[in-house]
Wavefront OBJ file of the C-alpha trace (Angstrom):
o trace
v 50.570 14.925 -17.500
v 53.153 14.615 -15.196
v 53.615 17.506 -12.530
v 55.908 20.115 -13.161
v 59.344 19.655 -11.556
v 58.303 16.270 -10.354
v 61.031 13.713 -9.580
v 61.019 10.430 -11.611
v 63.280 8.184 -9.155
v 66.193 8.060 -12.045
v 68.001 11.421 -10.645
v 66.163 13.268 -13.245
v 63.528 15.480 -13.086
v 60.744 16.907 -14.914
v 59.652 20.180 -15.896
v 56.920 22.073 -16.940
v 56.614 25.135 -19.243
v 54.715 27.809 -16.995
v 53.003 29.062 -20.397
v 52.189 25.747 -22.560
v 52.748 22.883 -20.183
v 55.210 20.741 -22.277
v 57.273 18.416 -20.144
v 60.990 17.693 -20.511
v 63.135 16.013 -18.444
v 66.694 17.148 -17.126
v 69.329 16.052 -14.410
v 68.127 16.859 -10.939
v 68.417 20.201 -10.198
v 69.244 21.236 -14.358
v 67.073 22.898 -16.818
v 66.074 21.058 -20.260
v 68.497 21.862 -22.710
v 67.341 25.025 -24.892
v 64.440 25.914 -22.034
v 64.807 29.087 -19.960
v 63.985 29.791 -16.287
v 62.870 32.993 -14.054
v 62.157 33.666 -10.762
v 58.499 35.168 -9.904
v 59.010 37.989 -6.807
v 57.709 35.327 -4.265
v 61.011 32.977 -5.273
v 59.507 30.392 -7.361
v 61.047 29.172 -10.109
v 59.643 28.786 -13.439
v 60.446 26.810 -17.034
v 59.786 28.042 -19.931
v 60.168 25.659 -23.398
v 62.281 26.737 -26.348
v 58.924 27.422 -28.701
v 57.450 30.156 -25.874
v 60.620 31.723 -25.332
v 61.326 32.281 -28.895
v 57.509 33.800 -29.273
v 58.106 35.878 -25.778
v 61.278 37.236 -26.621
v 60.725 41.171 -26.177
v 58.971 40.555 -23.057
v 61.603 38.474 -21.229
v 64.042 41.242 -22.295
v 62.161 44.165 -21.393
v 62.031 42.413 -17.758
v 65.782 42.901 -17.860
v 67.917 45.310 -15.232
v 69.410 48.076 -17.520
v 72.649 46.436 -16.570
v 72.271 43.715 -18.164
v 72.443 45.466 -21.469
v 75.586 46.452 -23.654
v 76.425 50.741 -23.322
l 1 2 3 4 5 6 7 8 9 10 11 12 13 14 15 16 17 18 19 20 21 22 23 24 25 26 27 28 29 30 31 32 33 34 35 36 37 38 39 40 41 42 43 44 45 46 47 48 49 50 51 52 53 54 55 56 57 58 59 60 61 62 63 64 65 66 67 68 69 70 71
């Protein structure tokens, strides 16, 4: 398995889902279409894939500033 965010020469990178490990690849410096990112309190950035998104929902939105919401 490749490592995540590693470069593959082409301009593209790939990235790894912080909860599965699936890979995709996107442009340098892009995000797999459909994946999601965040960043962890120390700055890193993390991918998640479509499938663990979609099963982590309430907890990615429950992470969310109460501005962020509609009033």
């Amino acid at each position: 398995m490749p490592e995540p965010d590693a470069t593959s020469g082409t301009g593209d990178v790939t990235r790894g889902c912080a909860r599965c490990g699936i890979t995709a690849h996107a442009s340098e410096g892009g995000v797999p279409a459909g994946w999601s990112f965040g960043v962890e309190p120390t700055g890193r950035l993390t991918y998640t894939c479509p499938d663990c998104t979609r099963a982590n929902i309430r907890a990615i939105e429950g992470k969310l500033p109460e501005e962020y919401w509609e009033r």
